[in-house]
N, C-alpha and C positions, 0 to 999 in steps of 0.2 A: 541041223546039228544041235545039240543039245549044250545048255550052259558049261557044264561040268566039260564036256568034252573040248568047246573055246578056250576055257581056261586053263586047259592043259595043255592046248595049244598056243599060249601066252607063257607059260613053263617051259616050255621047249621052244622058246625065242624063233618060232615059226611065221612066218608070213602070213599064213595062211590065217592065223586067227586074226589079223586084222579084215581079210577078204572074209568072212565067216562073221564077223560082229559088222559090219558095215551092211551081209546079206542081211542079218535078222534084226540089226537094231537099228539099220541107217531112218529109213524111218519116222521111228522113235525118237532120237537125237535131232534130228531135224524139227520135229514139231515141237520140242521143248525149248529148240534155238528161236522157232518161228515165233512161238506168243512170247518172246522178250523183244527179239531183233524185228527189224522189220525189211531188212536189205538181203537178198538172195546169194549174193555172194557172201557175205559176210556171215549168212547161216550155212551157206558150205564150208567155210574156214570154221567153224563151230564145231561144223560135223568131224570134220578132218583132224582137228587141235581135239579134240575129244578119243579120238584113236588113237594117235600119239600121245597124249595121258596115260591113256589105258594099258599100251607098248612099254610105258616107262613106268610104272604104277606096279604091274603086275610080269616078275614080282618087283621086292617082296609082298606085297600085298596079294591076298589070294581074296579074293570076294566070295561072300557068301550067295548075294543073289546078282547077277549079271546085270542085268536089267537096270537094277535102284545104282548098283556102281555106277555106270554108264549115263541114266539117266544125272545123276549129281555133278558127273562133271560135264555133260554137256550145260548143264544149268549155270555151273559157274563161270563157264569159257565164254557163256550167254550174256552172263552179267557183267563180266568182268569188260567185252567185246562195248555191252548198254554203257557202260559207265563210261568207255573211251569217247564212243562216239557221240554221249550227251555233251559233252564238253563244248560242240557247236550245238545240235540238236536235239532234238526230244523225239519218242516214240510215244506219241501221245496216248494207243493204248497201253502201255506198262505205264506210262506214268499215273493214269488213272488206278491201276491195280498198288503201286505203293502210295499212293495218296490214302487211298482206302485202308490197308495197313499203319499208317503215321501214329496216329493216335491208340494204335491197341500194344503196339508194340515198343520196348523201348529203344533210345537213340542209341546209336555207336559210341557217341560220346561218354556215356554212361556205361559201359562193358569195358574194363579195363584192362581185363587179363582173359586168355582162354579158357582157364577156369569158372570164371562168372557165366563165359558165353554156351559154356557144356553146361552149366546149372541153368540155363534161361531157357536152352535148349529139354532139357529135363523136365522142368516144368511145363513148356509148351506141348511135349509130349503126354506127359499125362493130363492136361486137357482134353487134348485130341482121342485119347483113350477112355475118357470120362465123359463123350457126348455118344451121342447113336452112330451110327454108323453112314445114313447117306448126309447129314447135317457134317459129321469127320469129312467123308467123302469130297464131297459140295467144295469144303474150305480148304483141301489138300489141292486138287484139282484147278482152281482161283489161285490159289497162292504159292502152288510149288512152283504146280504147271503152267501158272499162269492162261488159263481157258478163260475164252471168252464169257461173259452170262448170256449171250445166246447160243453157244457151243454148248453151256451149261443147264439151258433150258431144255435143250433138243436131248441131251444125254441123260437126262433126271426126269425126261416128262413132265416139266413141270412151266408155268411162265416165268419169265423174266421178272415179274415182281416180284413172284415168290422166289426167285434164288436172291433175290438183291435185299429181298426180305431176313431173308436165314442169315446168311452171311450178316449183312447190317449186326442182327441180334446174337450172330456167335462172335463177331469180333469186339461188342460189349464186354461179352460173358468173358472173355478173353482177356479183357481187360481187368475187370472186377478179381477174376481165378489172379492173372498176375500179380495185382496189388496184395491181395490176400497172400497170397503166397511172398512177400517180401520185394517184390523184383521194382527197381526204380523207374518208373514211366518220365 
């Protein structure tokens, strides 16, 4: 079944389109839940709390691409779920992946209004718009989706140094584009 056609079934307060995004996108939400979380149950409540989002989301909200909807709030039900449960423990791989972020990007502290965070967001955008494309790729894939660098090495054909390489040198560049651009590190 095709997006447009889910969505219309999310319009028409249907069941079905929960059975219908769960077939095409469980998945999908699943491995966005997996490289944050690292507990099986707690990426099925991901999966699950990502559906009922979407049930309560849509509408009003109508999405333009299914997929990026979906994927965002599984990301956030991901993070939202990491944050809880660092509170005793850590996911020692995601903590590596925001370690590596700290320094390119600025603190919460510093973002005071939703405003600032749509303009930081803007900028970061046209970064990502302003590098090539598997370098874009590379640091969407690390840092949305949280992949691994040897998930990333096998997906890019390339080694582990060199993705640890790119990355190292685009979250410089990221940083120097920020400053430049006004935004408080």
């Amino acid at each position: 079944m095709g997006d447009q056609e889910i969505v219309y079934l999310y319009l028409q307060r249907s069941q079905q389109a929960i059975l219908e995004t769960k077939h095409k996108y469980g998945a999908y939400c699943k491995a966005i839940a997996r490289n944050i979380i690292s507990n099986y149950e707690d990426i099925e409540e991901c999966e699950n709390d990502t559906y009922l989002a979407a049930w309560n989301a849509i509408p009003p909200s109508i999405p333009r691409n299914l997929s990026v909807f979906l994927g965002r709030i599984a990301r956030n039900i991901a993070l939202d779920k990491y944050g809880y449960n660092t509170a005793k423990k850590r996911n020692p791989k995601f903590e590596v992946i925001l370690t590596e972020l700290e320094g390119s990007l600025a603190s919460i502290n510093t973002v005071e209004t939703e405003f600032e965070a749509g303009e930081i967001a803007y900028v970061i955008n046209q970064f990502l718009y302003g590098i090539d494309e598997q370098t874009r790729n590379l640091f969407i894939r690390r840092y949305w989706y949280s992949d691994s660098i040897d998930n990333l090495s096998m997906r890019f054909d390339m080694s582990s140094s060199k993705v640890k390489s790119i990355l190292f040198r685009t979250r410089n560049k990221l940083r120097v584009y920020l400053v430049k651009e006004g935004v408080n590190l």
